[in-house]
BAPALO-506441 format. One record per residue (C-alpha): residue in one letter; residue number from 1; x, z, y. Coordinates in steps of 0.001 Angstrom, whole numbers. Example, Ala and Ser with C-alpha at 12.3 -4.5 7.8 and 13.67 -1.06 7.14 Angstrom:
% residues 2
a/1/12300/7800/-4500
s/2/13670/7140/-1060
//
This chain:
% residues 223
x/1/124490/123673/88866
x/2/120859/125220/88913
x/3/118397/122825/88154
x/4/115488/121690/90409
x/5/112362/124091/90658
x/6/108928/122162/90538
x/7/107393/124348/93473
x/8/103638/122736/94024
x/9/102173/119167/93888
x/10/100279/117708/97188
x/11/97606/114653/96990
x/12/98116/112018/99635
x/13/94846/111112/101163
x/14/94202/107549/99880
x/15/96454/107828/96894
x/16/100280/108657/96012
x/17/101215/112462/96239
x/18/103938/114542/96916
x/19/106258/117176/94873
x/20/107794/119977/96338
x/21/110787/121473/94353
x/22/113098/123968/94929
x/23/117129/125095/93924
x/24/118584/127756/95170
x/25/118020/128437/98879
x/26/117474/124399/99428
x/27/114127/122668/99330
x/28/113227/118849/98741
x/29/110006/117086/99060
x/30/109631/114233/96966
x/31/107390/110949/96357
x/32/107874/109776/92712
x/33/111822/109667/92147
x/34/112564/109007/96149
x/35/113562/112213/97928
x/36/111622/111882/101688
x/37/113346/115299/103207
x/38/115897/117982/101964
x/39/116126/121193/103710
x/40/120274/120591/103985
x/41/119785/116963/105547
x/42/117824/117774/108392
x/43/119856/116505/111424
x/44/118002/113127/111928
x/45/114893/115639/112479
x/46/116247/117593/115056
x/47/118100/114402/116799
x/48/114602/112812/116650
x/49/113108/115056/119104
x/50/116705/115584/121295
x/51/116663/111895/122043
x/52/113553/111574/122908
x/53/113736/115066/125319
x/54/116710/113220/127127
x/55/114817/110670/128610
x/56/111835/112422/129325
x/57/111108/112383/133017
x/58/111433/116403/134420
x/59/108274/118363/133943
x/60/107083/121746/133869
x/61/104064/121326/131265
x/62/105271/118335/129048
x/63/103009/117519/126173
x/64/104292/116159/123143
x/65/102711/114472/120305
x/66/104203/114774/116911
x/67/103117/113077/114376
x/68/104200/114787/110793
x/69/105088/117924/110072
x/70/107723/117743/107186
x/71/110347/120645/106564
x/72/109286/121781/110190
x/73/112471/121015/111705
x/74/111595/118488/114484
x/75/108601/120805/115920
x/76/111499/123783/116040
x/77/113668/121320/118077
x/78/110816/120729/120265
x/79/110616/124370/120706
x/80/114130/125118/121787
x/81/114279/121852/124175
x/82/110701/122091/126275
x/83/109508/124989/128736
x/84/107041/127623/128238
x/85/104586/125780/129447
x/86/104504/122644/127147
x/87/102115/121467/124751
x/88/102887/120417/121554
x/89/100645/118974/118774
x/90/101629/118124/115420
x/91/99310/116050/113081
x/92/100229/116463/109796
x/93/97625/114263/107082
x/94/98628/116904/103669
x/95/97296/120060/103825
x/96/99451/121331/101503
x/97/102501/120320/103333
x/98/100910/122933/106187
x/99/100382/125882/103648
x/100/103986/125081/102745
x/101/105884/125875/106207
x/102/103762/129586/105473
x/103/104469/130095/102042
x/104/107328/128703/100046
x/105/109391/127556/103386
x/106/108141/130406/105838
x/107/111997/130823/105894
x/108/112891/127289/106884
x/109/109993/127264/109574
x/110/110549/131137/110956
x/111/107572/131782/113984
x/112/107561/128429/114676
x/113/103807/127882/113449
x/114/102870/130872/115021
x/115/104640/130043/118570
x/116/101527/129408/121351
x/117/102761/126102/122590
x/118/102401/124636/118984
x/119/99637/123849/116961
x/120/99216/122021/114037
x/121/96046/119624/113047
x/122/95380/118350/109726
x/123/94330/115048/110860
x/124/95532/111098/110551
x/125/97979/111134/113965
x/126/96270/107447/114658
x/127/93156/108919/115550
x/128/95404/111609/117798
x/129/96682/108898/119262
x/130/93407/107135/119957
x/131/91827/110098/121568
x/132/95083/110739/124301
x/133/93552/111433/127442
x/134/95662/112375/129221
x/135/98088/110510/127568
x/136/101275/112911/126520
x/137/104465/112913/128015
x/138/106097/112208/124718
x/139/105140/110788/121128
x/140/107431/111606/118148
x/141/106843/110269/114625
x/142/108320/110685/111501
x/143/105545/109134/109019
x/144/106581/108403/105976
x/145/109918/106622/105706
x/146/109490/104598/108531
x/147/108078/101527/109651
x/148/108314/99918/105870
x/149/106340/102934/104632
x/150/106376/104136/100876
x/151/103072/106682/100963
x/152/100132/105063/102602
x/153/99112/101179/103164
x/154/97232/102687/106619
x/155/101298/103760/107757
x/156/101717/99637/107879
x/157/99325/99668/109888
x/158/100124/102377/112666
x/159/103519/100369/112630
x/160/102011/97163/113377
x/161/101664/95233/116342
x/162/98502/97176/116982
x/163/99142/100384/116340
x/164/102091/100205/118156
x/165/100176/99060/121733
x/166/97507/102367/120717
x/167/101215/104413/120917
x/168/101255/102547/124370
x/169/97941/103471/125056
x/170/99108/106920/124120
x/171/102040/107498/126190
x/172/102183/107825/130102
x/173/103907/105151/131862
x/174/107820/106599/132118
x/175/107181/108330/129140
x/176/108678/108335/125628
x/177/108037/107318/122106
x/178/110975/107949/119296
x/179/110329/107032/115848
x/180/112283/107919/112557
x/181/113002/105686/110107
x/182/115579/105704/106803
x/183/116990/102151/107726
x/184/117169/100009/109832
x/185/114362/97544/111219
x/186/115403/94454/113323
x/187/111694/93287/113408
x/188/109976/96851/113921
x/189/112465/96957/117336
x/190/111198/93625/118519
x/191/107593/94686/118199
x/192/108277/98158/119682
x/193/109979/95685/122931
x/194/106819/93665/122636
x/195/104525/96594/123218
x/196/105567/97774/126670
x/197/108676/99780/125652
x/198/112269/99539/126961
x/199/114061/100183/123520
x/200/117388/101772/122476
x/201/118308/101843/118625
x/202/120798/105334/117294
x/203/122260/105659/113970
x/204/121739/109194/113210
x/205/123514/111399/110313
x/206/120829/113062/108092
x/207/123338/116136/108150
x/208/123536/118702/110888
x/209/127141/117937/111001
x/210/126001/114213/112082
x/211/127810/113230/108942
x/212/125752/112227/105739
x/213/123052/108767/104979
x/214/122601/107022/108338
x/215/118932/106862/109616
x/216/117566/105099/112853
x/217/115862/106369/115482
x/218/114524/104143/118215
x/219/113789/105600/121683
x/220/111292/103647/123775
x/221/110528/104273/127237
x/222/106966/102986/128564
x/223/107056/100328/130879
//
């Protein structure tokens, strides 16, 4: 088997960084010796955004928060599922993990970056989220590994009983917020129920085949 291809090295803002490597035609983004994304295992991604889409009320102009970029593969669903008209914004905190999707994995991303309803910001997604006015349709995020974050101490705290009433704040009334995580969370699906969100929990295959790890996504809808 060919071994793994150390790519490029990204510095988290407020310490920890990440490792992309490369083998073959597959990619993998890493923090430390824990693997956070695989090009192969990318069917949570896409599931993340098609759950969310499901429940969204019927609009011609939705806009969508997304909050991380990764391999790209959640902004691409969001692409194929919403009109021509929709807004998408995608806050991604790395900067390298932007020059990325245009360099070593401009095949993984295709003209997704360059697509007019996207745009990407390098910026924290909590300060996204504190600025929504209007507030968007729908909030995706996939920061980190979850609510019990590896990265960043400030991820604890987006995830917290504050942060998650700002992704309230956020999100129009009717609307939805799906979040991502590699396991399960009994306590993070209380708090989401505690901050104004009707809450359903799906087990998710990280393979496109829906086979694969298991992750969680839960899908709230604002009350």
């Amino acid at each position: 088997m060919n071994p793994w291809i150390h790519l490029d090295t990204a510095q988290i803002p407020g310490g920890g960084e990440l490792r992309l490597m490369q083998r073959g035609q597959d990619y993998s983004i890493m923090s430390g010796s824990i693997e956070l994304m695989n090009s192969r295992l990318y069917g949570s991604e896409v599931a993340l955004c098609d759950l969310a889409v499901a429940k969204l009320p019927p609009s011609k102009a939705p806009r969508m928060l997304i909050g991380g970029l990764g391999m790209g593969f959640t902004v691409r669903a969001a692409l194929a599922a919403l009109p021509k008209e929709a807004q998408i914004t995608v806050a991604e905190l790395v900067p390298q993990v932007i020059d990325w999707g245009r360099t070593h994995m401009a095949r993984l991303y295709g003209d997704s970056l360059d697509d007019p309803r996207a745009r990407v910001v390098l910026t924290d997604v909590a300060d996204l989220l504190a600025a929504a006015k209007p507030p968007y349709d729908v909030i995706l995020m996939d920061v980190d590994n979850g609510p019990d974050g590896l990265n960043r101490d400030a991820n604890d705290g987006l995830y917290s009983v504050a942060g998650l009433a700002a992704m309230r704040r956020a999100v129009k009334t009717g609307g939805v917020l799906a979040v991502w995580s590699a396991g399960p969370d009994q306590a993070f699906a209380g708090r989401l129920r505690r901050a104004g969100f009707a809450v359903t929990e799906h087990r998710v295959g990280a393979s496109p085949s829906g086979k694969g790890p298991r992750h969680i996504i839960w899908v709230g809808v604002a009350r």
